[in-house]
C-alpha positions as CSV (number, residue, x, y, z in Angstrom):
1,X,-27.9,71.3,-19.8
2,X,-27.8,69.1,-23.2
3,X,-29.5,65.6,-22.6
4,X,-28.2,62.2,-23.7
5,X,-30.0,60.8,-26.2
6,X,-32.1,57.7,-24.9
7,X,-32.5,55.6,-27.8
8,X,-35.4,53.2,-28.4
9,X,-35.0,49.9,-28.7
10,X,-38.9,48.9,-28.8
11,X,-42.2,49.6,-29.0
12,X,-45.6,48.2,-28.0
13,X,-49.1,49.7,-28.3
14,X,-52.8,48.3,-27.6
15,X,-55.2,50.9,-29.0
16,X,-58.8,51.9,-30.7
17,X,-56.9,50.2,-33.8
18,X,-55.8,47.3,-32.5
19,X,-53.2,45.3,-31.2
20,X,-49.2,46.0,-32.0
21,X,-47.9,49.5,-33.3
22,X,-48.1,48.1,-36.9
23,X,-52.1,48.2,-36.1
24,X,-51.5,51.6,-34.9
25,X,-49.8,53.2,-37.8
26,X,-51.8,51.6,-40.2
27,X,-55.1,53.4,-38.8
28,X,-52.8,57.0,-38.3
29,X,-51.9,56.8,-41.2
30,X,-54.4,55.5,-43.5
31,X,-57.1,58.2,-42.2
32,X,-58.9,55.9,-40.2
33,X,-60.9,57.0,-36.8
34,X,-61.3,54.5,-33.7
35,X,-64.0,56.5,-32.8
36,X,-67.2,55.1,-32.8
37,X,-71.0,55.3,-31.1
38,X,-70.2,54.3,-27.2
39,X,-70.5,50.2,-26.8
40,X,-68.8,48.7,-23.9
41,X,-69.1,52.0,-22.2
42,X,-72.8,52.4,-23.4
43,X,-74.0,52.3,-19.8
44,X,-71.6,55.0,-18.3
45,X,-73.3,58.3,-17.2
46,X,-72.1,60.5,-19.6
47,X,-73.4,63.5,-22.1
48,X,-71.7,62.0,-25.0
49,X,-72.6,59.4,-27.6
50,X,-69.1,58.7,-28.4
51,X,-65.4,57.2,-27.4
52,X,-62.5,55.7,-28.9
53,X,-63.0,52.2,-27.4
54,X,-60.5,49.0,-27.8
55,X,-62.1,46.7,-30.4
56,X,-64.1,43.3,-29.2
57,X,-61.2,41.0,-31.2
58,X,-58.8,42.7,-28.9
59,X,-60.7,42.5,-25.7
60,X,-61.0,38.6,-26.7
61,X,-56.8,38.5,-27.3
62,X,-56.3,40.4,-23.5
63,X,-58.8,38.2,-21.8
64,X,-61.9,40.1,-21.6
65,X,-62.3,43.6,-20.3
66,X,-62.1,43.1,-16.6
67,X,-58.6,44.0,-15.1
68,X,-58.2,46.0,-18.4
69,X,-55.5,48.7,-17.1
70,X,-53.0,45.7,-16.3
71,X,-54.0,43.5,-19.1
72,X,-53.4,46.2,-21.8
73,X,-50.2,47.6,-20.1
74,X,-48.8,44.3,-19.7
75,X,-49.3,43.3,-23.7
76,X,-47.9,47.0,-24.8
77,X,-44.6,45.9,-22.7
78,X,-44.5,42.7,-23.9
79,X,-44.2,43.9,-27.2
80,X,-41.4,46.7,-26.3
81,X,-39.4,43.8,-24.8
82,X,-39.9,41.0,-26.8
83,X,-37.4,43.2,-29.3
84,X,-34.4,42.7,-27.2
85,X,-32.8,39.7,-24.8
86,X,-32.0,42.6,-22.2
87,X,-31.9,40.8,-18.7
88,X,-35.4,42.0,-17.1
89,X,-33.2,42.3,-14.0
90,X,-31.5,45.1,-15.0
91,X,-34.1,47.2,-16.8
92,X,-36.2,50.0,-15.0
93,X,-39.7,50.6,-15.2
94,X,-41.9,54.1,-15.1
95,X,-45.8,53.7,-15.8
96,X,-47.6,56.8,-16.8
97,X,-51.3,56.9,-16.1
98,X,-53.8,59.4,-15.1
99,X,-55.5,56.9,-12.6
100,X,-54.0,53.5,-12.8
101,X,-56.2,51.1,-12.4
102,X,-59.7,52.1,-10.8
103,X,-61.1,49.0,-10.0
104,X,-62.7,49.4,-6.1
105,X,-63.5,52.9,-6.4
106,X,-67.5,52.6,-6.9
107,X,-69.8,50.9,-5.4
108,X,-69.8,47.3,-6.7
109,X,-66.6,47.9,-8.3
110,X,-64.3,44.8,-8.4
111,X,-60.5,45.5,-8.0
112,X,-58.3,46.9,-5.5
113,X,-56.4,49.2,-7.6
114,X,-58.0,51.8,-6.4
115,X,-56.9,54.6,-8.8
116,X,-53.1,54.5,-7.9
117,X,-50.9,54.4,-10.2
118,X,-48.3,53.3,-7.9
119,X,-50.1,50.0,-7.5
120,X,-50.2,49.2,-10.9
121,X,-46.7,50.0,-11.3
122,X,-46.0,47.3,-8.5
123,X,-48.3,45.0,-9.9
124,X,-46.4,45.3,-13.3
125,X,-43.0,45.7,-12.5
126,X,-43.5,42.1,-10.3
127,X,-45.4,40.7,-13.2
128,X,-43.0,41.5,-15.7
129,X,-39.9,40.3,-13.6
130,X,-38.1,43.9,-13.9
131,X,-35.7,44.8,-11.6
132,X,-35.8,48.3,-11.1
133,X,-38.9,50.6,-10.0
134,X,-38.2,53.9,-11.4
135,X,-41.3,55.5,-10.5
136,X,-45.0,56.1,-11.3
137,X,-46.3,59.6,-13.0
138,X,-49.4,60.7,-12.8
139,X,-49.3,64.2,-14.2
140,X,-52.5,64.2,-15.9
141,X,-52.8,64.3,-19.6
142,X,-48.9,65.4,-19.4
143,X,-48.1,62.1,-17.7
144,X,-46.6,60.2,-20.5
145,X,-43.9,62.7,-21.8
146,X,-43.4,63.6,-18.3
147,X,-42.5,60.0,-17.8
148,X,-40.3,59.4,-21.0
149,X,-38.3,62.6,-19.7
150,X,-37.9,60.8,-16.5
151,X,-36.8,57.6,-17.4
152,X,-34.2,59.6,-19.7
153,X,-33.2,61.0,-16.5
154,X,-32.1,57.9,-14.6
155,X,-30.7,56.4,-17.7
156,X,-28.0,59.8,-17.8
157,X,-27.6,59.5,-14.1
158,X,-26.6,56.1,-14.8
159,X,-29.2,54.6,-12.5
160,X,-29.7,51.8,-15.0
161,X,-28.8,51.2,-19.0
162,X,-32.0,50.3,-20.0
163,X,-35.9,51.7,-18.8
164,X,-39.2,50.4,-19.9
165,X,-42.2,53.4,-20.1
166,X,-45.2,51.8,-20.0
167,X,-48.2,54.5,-20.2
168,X,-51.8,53.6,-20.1
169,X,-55.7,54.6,-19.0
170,X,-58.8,52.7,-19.7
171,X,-62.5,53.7,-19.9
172,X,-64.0,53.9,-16.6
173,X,-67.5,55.3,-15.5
174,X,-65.4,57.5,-12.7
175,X,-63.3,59.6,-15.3
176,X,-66.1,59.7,-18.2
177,X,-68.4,61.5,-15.5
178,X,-65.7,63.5,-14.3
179,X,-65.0,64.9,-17.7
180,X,-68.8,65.6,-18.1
181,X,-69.0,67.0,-15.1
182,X,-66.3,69.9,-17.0
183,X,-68.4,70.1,-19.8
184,X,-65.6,68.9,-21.3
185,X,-66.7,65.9,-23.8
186,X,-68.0,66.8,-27.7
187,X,-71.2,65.1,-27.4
188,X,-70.7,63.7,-31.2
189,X,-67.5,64.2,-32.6
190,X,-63.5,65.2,-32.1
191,X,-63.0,67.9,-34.3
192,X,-59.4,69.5,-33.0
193,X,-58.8,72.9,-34.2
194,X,-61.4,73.2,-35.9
195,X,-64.8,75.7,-36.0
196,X,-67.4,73.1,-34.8
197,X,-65.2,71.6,-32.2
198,X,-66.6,71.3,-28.6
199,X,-64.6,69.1,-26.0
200,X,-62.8,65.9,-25.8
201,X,-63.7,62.5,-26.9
202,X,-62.1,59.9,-24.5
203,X,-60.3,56.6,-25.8
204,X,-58.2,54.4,-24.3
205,X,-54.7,52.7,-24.9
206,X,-51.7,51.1,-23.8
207,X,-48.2,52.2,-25.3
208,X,-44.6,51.2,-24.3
209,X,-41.1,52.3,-25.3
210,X,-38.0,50.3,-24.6
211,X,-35.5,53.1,-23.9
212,X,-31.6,52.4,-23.3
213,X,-28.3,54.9,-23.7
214,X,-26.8,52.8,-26.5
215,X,-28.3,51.8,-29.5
216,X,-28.6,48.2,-30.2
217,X,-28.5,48.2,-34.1
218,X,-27.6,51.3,-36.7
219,X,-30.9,53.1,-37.1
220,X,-32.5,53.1,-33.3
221,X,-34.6,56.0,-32.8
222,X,-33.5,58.9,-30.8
223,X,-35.3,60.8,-28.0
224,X,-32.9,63.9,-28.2
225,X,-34.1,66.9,-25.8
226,X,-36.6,67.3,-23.3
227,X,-38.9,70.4,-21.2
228,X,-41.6,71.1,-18.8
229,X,-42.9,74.0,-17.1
230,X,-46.2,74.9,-15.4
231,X,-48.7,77.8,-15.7
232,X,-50.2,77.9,-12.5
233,X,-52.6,79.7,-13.7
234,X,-56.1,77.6,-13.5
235,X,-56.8,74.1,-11.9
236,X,-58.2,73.1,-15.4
237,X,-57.6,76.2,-17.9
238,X,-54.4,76.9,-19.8
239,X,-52.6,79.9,-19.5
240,X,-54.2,82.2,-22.5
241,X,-50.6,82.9,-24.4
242,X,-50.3,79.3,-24.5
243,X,-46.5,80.5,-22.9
244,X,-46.0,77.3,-21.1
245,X,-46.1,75.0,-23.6
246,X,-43.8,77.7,-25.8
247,X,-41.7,77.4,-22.6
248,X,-41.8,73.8,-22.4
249,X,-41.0,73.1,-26.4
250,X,-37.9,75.9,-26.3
251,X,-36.3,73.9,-23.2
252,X,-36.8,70.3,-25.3
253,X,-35.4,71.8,-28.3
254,X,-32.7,73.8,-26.5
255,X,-31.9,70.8,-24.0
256,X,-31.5,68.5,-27.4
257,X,-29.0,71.2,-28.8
258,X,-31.1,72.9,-31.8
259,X,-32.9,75.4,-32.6
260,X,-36.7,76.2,-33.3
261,X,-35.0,76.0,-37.2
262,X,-33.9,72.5,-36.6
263,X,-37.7,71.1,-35.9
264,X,-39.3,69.9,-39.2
265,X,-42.8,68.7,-37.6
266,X,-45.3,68.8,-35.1
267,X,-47.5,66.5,-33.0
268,X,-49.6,68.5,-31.0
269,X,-52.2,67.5,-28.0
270,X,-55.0,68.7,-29.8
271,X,-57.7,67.5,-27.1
272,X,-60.8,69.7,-29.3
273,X,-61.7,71.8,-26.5
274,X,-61.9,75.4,-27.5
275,X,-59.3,77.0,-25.4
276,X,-56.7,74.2,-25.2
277,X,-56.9,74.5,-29.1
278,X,-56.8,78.3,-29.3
279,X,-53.8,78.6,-26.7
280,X,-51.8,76.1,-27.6
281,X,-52.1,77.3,-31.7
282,X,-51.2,80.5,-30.2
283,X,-47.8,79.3,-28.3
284,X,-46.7,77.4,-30.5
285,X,-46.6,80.3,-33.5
286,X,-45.0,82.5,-31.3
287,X,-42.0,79.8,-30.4
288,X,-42.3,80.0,-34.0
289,X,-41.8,83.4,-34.9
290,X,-44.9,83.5,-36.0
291,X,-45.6,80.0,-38.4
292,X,-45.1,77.2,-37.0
293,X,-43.4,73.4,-39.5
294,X,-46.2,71.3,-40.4
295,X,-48.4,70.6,-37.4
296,X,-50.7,67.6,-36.9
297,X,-52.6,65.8,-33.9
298,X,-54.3,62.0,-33.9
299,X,-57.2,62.2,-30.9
300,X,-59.3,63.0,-33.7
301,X,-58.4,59.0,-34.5
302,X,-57.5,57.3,-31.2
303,X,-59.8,59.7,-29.1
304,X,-57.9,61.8,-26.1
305,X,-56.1,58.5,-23.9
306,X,-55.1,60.7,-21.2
307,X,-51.8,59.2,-19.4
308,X,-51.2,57.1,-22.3
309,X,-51.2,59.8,-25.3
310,X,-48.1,60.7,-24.8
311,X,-46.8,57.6,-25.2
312,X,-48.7,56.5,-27.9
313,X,-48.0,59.7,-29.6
314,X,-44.6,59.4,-29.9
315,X,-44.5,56.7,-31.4
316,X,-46.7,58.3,-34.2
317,X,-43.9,61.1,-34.0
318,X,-41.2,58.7,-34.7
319,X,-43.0,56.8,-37.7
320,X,-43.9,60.3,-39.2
321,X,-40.0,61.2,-39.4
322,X,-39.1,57.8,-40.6
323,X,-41.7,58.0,-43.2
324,X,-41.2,61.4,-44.0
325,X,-45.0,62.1,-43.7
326,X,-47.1,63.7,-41.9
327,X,-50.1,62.5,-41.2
328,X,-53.8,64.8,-41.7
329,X,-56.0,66.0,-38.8
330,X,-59.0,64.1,-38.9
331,X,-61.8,65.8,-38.1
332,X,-60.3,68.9,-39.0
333,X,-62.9,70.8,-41.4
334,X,-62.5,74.5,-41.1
335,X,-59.6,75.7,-38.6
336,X,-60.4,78.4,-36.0
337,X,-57.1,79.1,-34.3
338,X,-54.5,81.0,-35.5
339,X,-52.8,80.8,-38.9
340,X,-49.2,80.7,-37.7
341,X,-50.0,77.0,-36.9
342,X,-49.8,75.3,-40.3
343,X,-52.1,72.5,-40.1
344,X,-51.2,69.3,-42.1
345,X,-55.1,69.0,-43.8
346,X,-53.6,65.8,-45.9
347,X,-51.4,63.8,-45.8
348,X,-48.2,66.2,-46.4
349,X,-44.7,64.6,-47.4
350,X,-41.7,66.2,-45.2
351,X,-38.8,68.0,-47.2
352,X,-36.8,67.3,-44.1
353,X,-37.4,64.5,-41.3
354,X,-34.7,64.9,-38.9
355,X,-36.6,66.6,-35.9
356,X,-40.3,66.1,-34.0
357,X,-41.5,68.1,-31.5
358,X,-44.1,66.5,-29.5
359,X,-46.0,68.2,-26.8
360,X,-48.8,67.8,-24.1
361,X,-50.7,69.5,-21.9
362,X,-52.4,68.4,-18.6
363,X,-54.6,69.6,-16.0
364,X,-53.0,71.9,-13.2
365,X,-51.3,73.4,-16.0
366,X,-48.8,70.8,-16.9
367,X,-46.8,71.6,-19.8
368,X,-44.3,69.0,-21.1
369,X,-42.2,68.3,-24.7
370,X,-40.1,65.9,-26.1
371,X,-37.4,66.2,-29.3
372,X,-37.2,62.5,-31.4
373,X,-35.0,62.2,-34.1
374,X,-35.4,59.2,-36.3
């Protein structure tokens, strides 16, 4: 089945650069890294020295850090709607987010979110006067593609013209343990795809799109296909082949009505652990047929944001086409995955900018893609 497109009509994003997606693309694009030696997260039990953390001048702007989850996700929103004079009435809202808000689940803990995303979705669909709950995902590090294929479900249905996707995850001592606890975090660096590269670095962000099934001026963006599959293969490994994520990029592209041919670049998930790296390197060449259009990933810059990187990514995706760049891997110093994935290691200009792939990956094996055209 060919998907209608879902165009987007605006964009918000709090992240490791900053507030608005202006901040965003400045730091993508200029090179910059929002990762730093830990601060506000200093006192979390972790075996890491590292994260992508929001910067004090925009923890002043939200309010502080307390209540962070809602406080970021209602700013990214803000910005995605403050583009338009829809009627909040009539537009739908799906959150993505790993764990919502956490507040009450340790000890001394203030909140009540209570790591459900579902709450949070309440809390901000009442907040933000929206008329239509469309659903919370929490699909792991899939989550917010997952989501934006969701909401460009119920706008083809015709459940509602317009859908807000709000995705977002904050530091919290809970999930920077967990990760240690999977030897999963690089103890000094995110180095995707590369040699020296040894687990994730965790940041945190808020990013919305404003998504609707007409376009409300001549040159909105496109969201043109989506896929997902699952390789039920390991609670937290990917399948080896990476054939999930192939499986999951082929249905995006064939649901948008192209061809592998038709897809001029690529923003991977590049978390930096070695076998997400390897496999997914590995899937992608062989959707390929064996070499992949220029490939590049940003949690080497805005640290791995879990439910909100997908998101957040896409709207990287959809400035890359427009700008017919694409941006470097940072961190990137000498790749160790296969060659059929041609990673951008500068900035590379685009001969053609018509098609993105983006793709994610999540725990539970959790494959998910999306097709934007500019």
């Amino acid at each position: 089945m060919r998907w209608a497109p879902a165009f987007v009509l605006g964009q918000g994003a709090v992240s490791p650069f900053g507030i608005g997606v202006d901040a965003l693309l400045a730091g993508i694009f200029g090179g910059q890294t929002g990762i730093a030696a830990r601060r506000r997260t200093a006192a979390f039990e972790a075996p890491t020295a590292v994260a992508a953390e929001l910067p004090a001048a925009t923890l002043a702007t939200l309010g502080g850090d307390d209540d962070l989850a809602f406080r970021g996700a209602m700013a990214a929103a803000g910005q995605a709607l403050a583009a338009t004079a829809i009627p909040r009435q009539r537009i739908g809202l799906v959150l993505a987010s790993t764990k919502g808000d956490l507040g009450g689940v340790l000890l001394d803990d203030p909140g009540d979110g209570l790591g459900l995303p579902g709450r949070l979705a309440g809390r901000l669909r009442r907040e933000l006067g929206l008329g239509i709950a469309l659903g919370a995902i929490s699909c792991a590090c899939a989550s917010g593609l997952v989501a934006v294929a969701h909401a460009a479900r119920h706008l083809q249905a015709g459940t509602c013209d317009h859908a807000l996707v709000v995705g977002v995850d904050v530091h919290h001592p809970f999930v920077m343990a967990g990760f240690g606890s999977l030897h999963a975090l690089d103890p000094t660096a995110c180095r995707p795809f590369d040699v020296a590269r040894r687990g994730v670095v965790l940041g945190e962000a808020a990013a919305a799109l404003l998504l609707g099934r007409s376009p409300m001026g001549p040159s909105a963006p496109r969201l043109l296909g989506h896929g997902g599959a699952n390789d039920a293969c390991h609670i937290t490994g990917p399948d080896r082949q990476g054939a999930g994520l192939a499986l999951a990029s082929q249905r995006a592209i064939a649901t948008a009505g192209l061809t592998p041919q038709d897809i001029d670049v690529i923003h991977l998930h590049g978390t930096g652990t070695l076998a997400n790296d390897a496999t997914e390197a590995i899937g992608l060449a062989n959707l390929f047929s064996g070499r992949t259009p220029p490939a590049f990933g940003t949690k080497g810059q805005t640290g791995h944001t879990l439910g909100a990187s997908g998101v957040l990514e896409l709207l990287v995706s959809i400035a890359a086409l427009q700008r017919a760049l694409a941006p470097s891997n940072v961190g990137l110093e000498q790749p160790d995955v296969t060659a059929g994935l041609d990673l951008v290691r500068s900035p590379r200009p685009l001969p053609r900018a018509r098609h993105a792939l983006k793709v994610a990956s999540g725990f539970g094996g959790a494959q998910a893609a999306t097709v934007v055209a500019p």
